[in-house]
C-alpha positions as CSV (number, residue, x, y, z in Angstrom):
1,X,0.0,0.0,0.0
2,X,1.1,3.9,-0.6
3,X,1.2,5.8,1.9
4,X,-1.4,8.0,0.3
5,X,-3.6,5.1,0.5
6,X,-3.4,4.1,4.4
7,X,-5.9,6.3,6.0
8,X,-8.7,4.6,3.9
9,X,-7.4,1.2,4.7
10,X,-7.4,2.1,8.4
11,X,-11.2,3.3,7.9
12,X,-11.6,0.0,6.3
13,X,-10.5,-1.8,8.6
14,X,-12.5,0.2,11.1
15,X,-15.7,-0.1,9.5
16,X,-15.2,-3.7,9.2
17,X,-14.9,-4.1,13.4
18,X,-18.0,-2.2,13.2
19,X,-16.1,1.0,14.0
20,X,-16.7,4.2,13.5
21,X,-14.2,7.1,13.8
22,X,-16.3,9.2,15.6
23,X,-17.8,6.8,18.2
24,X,-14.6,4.3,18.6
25,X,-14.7,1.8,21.2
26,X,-11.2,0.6,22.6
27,X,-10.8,-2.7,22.3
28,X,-12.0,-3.5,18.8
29,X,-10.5,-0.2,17.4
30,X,-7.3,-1.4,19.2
31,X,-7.9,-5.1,17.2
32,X,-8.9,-3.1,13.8
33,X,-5.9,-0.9,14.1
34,X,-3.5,-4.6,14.5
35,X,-5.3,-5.6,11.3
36,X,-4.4,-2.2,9.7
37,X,-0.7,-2.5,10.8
38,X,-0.3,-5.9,8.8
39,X,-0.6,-4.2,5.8
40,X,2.8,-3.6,4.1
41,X,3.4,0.2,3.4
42,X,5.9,1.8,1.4
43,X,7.9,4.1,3.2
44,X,11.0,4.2,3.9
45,X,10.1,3.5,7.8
46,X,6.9,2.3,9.1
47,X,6.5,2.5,13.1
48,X,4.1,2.1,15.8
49,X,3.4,4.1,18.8
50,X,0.3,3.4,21.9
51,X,0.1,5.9,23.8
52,X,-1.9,7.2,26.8
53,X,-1.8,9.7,29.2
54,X,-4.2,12.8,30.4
55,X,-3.2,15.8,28.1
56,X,-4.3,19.4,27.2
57,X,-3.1,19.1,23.5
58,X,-6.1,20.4,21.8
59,X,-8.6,21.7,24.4
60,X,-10.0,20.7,27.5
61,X,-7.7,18.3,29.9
62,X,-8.5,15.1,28.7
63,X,-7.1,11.3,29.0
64,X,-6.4,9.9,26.0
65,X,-5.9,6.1,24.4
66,X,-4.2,7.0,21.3
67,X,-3.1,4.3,18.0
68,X,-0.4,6.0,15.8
69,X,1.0,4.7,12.1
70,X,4.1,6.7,11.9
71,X,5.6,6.6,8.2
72,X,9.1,8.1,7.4
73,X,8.8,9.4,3.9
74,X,11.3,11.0,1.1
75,X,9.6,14.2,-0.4
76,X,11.0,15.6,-2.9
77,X,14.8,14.6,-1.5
78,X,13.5,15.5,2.1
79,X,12.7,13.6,4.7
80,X,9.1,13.8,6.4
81,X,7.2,12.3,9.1
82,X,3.5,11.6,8.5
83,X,1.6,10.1,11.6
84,X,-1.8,8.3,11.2
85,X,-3.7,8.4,14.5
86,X,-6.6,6.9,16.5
87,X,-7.4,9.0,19.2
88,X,-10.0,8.1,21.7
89,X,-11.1,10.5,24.5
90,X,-12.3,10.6,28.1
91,X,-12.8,13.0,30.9
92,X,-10.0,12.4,33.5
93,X,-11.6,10.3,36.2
94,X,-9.0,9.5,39.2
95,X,-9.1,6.1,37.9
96,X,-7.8,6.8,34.7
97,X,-5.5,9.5,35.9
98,X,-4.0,6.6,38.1
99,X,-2.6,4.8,35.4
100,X,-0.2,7.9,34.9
101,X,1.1,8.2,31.3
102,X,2.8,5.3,29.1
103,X,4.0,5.1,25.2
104,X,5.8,2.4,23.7
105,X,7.2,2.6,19.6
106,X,8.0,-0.5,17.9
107,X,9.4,0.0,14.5
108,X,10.5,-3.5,13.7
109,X,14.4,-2.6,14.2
110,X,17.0,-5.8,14.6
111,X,16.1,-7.2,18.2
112,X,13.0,-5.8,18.8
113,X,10.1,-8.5,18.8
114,X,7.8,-9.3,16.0
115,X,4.9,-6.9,14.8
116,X,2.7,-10.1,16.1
117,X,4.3,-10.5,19.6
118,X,4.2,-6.5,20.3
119,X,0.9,-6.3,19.5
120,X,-0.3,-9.0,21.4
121,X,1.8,-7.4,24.3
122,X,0.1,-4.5,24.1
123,X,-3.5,-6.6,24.2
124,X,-2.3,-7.7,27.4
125,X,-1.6,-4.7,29.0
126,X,-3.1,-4.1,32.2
127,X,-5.0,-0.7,31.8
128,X,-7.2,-2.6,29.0
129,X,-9.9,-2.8,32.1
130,X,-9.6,0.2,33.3
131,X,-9.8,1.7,30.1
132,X,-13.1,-0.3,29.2
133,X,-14.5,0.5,32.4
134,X,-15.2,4.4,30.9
135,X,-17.2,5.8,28.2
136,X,-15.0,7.6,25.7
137,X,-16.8,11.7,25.1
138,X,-14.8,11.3,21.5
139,X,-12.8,10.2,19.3
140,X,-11.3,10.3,15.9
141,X,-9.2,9.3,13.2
142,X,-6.4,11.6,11.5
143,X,-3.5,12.3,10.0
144,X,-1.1,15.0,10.8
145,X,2.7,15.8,10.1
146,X,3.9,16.3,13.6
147,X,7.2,18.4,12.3
């Protein structure tokens, strides 16, 4: 796949979990997005980054769960960073806030583990209850060029 192509086969693969960006529910977006990361892209590096942690980024002080595609592309003879993004939203209950903040990249370097095994990691992280435990107040799916 293109780059230019992968936010519609991540809403694919959304809307095949039943998924929609607005109204995104944790654990099958979280399965969706797995499904979405199998897909070969062409870049010249193709990484993963979960995320969460209460922020301020864009408005009210919110936790957020957050699913990021991050491609390393050559434009024009310069390198640029595109990041494609499922964010899901929730007011910052002390629950939530106790699970502090947390990312982890994989980008399928020499010694890290499989795409398989780190996604399957991440499936059995420990705030997956907590999380589920809450209502998301929104989400959505986007892409941005962080720099």
């Amino acid at each position: 796949m293109r780059v230019e192509d992968a936010q519609q086969q991540l809403l694919a693969c959304l809307q095949e979990a039943g998924q929609e960006p607005c109204r995104l529910d944790p654990p099958p977006a979280w399965r969706a997005f797995g499904r979405f990361m199998r897909h070969p892209v062409e870049a010249e590096e193709d990484a993963l980054l979960y995320e969460y942690g209460t922020f301020s980024f864009r408005g009210p002080r919110r936790f957020t769960l957050s699913f990021c595609r991050q491609f390393d592309v050559d434009e024009d003879g310069a390198p640029a960073l595109i990041q494609l993004r499922c964010e899901i939203e929730y007011e910052p209950t002390p629950a939530l806030e106790a699970l502090g903040a947390h990312n982890q990249w994989w980008s399928g370097a020499e010694g890290e583990p499989s795409l398989a095994v780190m996604l399957d990691e991440i499936d059995r992280r420990p705030e997956w209850q907590v999380i589920s435990a809450h209502r998301p107040v929104g989400s959505s799916v986007y892409q941005e060029r962080p720099c």
